[in-house]
N, C-alpha and C positions, 0 to 999 in steps of 0.2 A: 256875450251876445247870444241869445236864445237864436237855434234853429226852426226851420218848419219838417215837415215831413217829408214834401218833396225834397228838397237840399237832403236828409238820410240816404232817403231813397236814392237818388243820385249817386251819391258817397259809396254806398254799397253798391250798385252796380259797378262806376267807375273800381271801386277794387276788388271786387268777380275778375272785371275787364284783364285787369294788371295781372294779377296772380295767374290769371291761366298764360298769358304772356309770359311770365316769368318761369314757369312751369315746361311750356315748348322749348324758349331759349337752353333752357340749363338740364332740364332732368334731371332732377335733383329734389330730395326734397325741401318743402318752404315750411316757412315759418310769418304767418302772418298776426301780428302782435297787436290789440287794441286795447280800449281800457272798458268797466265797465261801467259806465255814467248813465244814471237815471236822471229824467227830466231833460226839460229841451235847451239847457245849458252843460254845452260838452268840452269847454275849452276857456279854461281858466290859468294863472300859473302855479296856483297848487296843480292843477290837475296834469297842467304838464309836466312840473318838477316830478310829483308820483310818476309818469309814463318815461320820464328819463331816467329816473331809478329804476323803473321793470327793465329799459333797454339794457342797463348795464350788469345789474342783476342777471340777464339771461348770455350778456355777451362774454360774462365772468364763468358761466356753468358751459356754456357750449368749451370756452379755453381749459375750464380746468379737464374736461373728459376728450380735448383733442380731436374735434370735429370742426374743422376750419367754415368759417363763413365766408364763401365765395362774392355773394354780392350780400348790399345792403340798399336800401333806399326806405327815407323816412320822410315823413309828410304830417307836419300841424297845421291841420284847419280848425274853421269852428264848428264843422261837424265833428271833430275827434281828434286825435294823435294818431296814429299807422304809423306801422315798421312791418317791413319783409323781409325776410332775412331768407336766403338760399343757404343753404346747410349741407356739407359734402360728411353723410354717414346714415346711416340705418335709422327707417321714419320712425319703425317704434323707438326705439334708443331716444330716438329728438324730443318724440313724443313721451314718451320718459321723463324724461331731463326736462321739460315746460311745464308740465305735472309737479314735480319736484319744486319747481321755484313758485309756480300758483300755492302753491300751499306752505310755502319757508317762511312766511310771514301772514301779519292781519294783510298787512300792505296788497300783498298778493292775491287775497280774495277780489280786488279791483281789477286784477288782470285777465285780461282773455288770449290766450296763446294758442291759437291753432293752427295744427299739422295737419299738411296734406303733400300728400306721398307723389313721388314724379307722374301718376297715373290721375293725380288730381284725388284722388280718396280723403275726405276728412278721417284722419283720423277720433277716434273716442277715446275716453281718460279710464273706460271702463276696459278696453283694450288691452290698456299697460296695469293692471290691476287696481287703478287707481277709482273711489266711489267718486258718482256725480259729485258736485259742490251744493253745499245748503242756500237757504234761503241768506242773505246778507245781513238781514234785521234778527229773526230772530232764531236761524239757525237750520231753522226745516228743513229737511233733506227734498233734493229733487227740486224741481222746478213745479210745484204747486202754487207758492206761494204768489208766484209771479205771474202765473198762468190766471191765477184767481186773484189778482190784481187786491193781495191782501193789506199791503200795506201801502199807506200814500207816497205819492213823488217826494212831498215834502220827509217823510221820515223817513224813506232812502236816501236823498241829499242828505241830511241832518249825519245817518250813519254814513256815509260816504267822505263828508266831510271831516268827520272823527278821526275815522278810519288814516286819512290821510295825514292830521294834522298830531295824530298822536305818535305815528311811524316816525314823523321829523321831529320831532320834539323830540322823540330817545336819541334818536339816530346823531343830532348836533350838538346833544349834550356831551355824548360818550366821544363825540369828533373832538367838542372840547377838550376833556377832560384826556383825552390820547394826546395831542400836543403841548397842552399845560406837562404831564408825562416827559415826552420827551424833549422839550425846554428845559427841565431839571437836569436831564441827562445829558443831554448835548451842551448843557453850563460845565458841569463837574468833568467832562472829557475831555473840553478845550484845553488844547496844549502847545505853548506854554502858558501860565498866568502867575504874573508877580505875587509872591507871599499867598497864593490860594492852595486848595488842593486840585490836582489833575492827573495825565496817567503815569507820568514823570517822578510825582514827588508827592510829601505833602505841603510844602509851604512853608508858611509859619506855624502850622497846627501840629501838637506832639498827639493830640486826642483822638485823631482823623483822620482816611482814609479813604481812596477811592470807592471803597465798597459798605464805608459807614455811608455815603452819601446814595451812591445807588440802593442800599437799600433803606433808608430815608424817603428816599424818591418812591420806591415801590410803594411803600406803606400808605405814602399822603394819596398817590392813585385814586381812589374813591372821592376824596375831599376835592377835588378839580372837579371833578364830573360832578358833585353835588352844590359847587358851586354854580355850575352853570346852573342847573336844574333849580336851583333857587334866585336866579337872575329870572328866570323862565317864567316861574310861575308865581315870584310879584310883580312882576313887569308892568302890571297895571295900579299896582300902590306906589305911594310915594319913594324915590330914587333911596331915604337916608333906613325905612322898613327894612330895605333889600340887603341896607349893609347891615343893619344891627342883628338878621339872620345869618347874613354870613360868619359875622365876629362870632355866633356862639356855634357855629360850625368849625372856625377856625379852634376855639381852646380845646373843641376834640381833637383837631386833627396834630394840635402839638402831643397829645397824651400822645397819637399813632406815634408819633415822631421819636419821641421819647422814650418809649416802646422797642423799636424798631433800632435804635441805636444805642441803646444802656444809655440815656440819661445826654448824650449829648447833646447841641444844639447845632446842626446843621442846616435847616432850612427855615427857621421862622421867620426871618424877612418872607423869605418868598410862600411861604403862610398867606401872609397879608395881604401881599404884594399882588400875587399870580391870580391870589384866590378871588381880591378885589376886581382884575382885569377878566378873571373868567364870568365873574358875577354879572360883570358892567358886559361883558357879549351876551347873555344869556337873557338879558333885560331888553337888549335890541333887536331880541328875537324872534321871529313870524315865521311860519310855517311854509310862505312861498318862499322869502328869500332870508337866508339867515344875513345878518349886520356886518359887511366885512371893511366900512370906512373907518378908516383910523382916526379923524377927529373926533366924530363921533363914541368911540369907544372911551377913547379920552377924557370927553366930555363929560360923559355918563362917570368914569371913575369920581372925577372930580365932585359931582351933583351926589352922589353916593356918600360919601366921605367928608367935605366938608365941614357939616355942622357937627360930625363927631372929634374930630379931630381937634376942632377949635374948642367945644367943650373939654376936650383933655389938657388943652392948651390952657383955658382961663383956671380947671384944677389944679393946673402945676403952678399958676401965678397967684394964685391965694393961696394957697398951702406953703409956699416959699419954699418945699423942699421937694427933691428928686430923690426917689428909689432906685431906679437904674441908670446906665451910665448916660442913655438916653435924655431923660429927665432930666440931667442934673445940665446937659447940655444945652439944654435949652434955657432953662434959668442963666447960666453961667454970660452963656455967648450968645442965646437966641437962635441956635440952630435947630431946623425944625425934622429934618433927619428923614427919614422915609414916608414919617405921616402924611408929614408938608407937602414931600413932594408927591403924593398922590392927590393929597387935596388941590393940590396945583394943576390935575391931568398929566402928572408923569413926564414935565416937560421933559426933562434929561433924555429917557427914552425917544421923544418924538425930534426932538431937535438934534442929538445928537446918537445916543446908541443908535437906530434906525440909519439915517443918515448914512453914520459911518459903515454898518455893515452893509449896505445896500454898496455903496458906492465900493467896499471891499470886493466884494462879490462881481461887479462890474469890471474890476478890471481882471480878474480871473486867478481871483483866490480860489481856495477852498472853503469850504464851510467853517471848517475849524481856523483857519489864518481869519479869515475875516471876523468870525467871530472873537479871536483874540485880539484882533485890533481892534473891534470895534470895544473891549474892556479900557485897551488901555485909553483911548476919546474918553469912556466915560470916566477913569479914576482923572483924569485931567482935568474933567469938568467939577465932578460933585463931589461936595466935602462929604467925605465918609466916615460919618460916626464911630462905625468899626477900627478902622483905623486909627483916629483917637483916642479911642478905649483902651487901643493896646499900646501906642507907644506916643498919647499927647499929643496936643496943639503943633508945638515946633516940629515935630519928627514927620505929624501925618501934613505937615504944609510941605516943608519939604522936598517930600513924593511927590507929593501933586506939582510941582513945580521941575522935577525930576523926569518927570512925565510927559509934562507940556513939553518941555526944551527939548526932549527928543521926537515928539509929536509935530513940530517944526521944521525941525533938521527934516527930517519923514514920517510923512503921514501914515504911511504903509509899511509901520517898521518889518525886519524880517525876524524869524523866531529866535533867533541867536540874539539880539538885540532885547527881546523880551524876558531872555535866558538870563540877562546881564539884570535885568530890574528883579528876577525874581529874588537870584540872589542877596542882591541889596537889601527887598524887601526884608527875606529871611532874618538877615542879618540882623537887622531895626526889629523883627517880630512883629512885623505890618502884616494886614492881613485887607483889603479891601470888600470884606464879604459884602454891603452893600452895593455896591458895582456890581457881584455876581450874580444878586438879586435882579439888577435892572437887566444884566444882559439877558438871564433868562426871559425877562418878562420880552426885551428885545427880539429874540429868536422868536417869542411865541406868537407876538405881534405880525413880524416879517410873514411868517408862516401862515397863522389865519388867514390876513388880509389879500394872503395873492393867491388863493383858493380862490376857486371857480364855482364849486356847487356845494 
């Protein structure tokens, strides 16, 4: 909604009015926060998501240097965003530290933070040593550029708009790629899990390690965050584009893998898997509100993935033969193994791993219990390749049935209980690694979608 002039006018009276108000009550110095929006449209929700990043941005710096905020009051209209913040500590200091954060970022150049001392004094940026701020567009120092109205509304919006939407674009990428992160890690620490590795033990694995894994995890780091970052920026080409960038992002991110662990293999499901789910967030991504519905993400995996998946599928049925244990699986018995179930939208995870740890967590687990339970729902559910590979058809049915009947008895088994299947698994040299794939993808899920901003 476009403003008029009066309506500013107004707006900045009324918060003259307030601030000196708040000024007499408190003595104290204030901090009054706005943004700075060219043209007569002040109130959009980019523009408000940027003014809720400035509030916490400055409410992060006032905590880390221990200057408490006494009062707060914040105000969205369609004249603007406001915040006043009363601040108990030294006006230059404050004034300092709002300096500091206008300039920590591009983002920041959109902010207007001014300090005025319990005497009502505006503070200056030139005060605290700090130079005027340039022109927005193209850098000019001082307020010429604006005084001599050099550049149009429309090419201040234009760079304002940027300004805004390229801050969120890092910013949700790197959000991604941090809980893809630690989904890897909070997979491999879960303790106990049948025939996997955790902090306990290794499993069935003679090759592997709690710390072959973490630092596996470390390595693929980059490759989550570049997966987002190319959900992002084909989001506007066709859904199967986005995956055939990711796949050739994926066979670098096995070299890291492989790298990073002497040649083992510890995470390439979750290569595919994570990489495809961060892909398919990053694809439903906008710059006011990042995508945090879980059909939706699902849905996107699916649209991604399908028609590759089925082309690998009709390769392996005219060729008659399978290369990996995979392959041969499918030919054999028709199982379609991890591919499938992406191309499917990851039902396992949505119907079940989700499910289960949600509902674990509700009655007042811990992260790690619910997380392990929500493993053992999933090896109940999903025929696991993995498992297969290592100890065959009748061994890995078995388990799964091993599983269920204690999944019955209790939904919510306790760890000692868990303790008993790892064992067994060991024994047999089962290993479930697809299941640890989906839980991970399960944590990451849980995690995104019940963010707030």
């Amino acid at each position: 909604m476009e403003v008029t002039l009066p309506q500013m006018l107004f707006a900045r009276e009324r918060r003259a009015g307030e601030q000196q108000a708040l000024l007499r009550q408190y003595n104290l110095p204030l901090i009054s926060f706005t943004m700075n929006i060219a043209g007569p449209e002040k109130d959009t929700p980019l523009i408000r998501r940027g003014f809720q990043e400035g509030c916490c941005m400055l409410k992060e710096a006032l905590k880390r240097e221990k200057m408490p905020v006494v009062h707060q009051q914040i105000r969205q209209e369609v004249t603007g965003c406001e915040a006043f913040y009363v601040v108990q500590g030294n006006s230059e200091r404050i004034k300092s530290l709002c300096a500091k954060v206008e300039d920590s970022c591009q983002l920041g150049r959109l902010f207007d933070m001014d300090v005025l001392s319990p005497r009502g004094e505006q503070l200056r940026r030139q005060t605290v040593g700090r130079q005027e701020r340039g022109c927005i567009v193209c850098g000019a120092p001082g307020r010429g550029c604006a005084s001599r109205r050099v550049h149009s509304v429309q090419e201040l919006q234009q760079v304002t708009q940027r300004i805004l939407s390229d801050h969120f674009q890092q910013r949700d990428a790197q959000k991604i790629g941090t809980l893809a992160l630690r989904s890897l890690l909070d997979e491999v620490c879960t303790t106990p899990k049948p025939g996997l590795v955790d902090r306990e033990n290794s499993g069935s694995h003679r090759d592997m390690d709690i710390f072959t894994f973490t630092a596996s995890a470390s390595a693929l780091a980059p490759y989550f965050l570049q997966c987002a970052a190319i959900g992002q920026d084909t989001r506007t080409q066709p859904p199967e584009h986005t995956f055939q960038a990711l796949r050739a992002a994926g066979i670098q991110a096995e070299q890291s893998m492989f790298a990073a662990t002497g040649g083992v293999n510890t995470h390439k499901g979750a290569i595919f898997t994570l990489g495809t789910v961060c892909g398919a967030v990053g694809r439903l991504w906008t710059p006011e509100l990042p995508c945090r519905d879980l059909k939706k993400i699902l849905e996107v995996c699916a649209q991604m993935t399908k028609e590759a998946v089925e082309q690998d599928f009709s390769a392996m049925r005219a060729s008659g033969q399978g290369v990996t244990v995979g392959q041969r699986l499918y030919l054999e018995h028709g199982l379609t193994g991890i591919r499938g179930e992406a191309a499917a939208g990851l039902p396992s995870v949505e119907k079940v791993g989700l499910p289960a740890f949600c509902k674990a967590l509700a009655r007042g687990n811990s992260r790690n219990d619910a997380a392990a339970i929500a493993l053992l729902h999933l090896i109940g559910a999903v025929t696991d390749t993995n498992m297969i590979a290592r100890g065959g058809m009748k061994l890995a049915r078995e388990a799964m049935e091993q599983v269920k009947n204690l999944l019955k008895q209790n939904p919510m088994p306790k760890p000692e209980q868990i303790r008993q299947l790892d064992r067994a698994f060991v024994q047999k040299n089962l290993s479930p690694g697809g299941c640890a794939d989906l839980l991970a993808v399960t944590l990451f899920l849980h995690d995104w979608c019940s963010q707030e901003a």
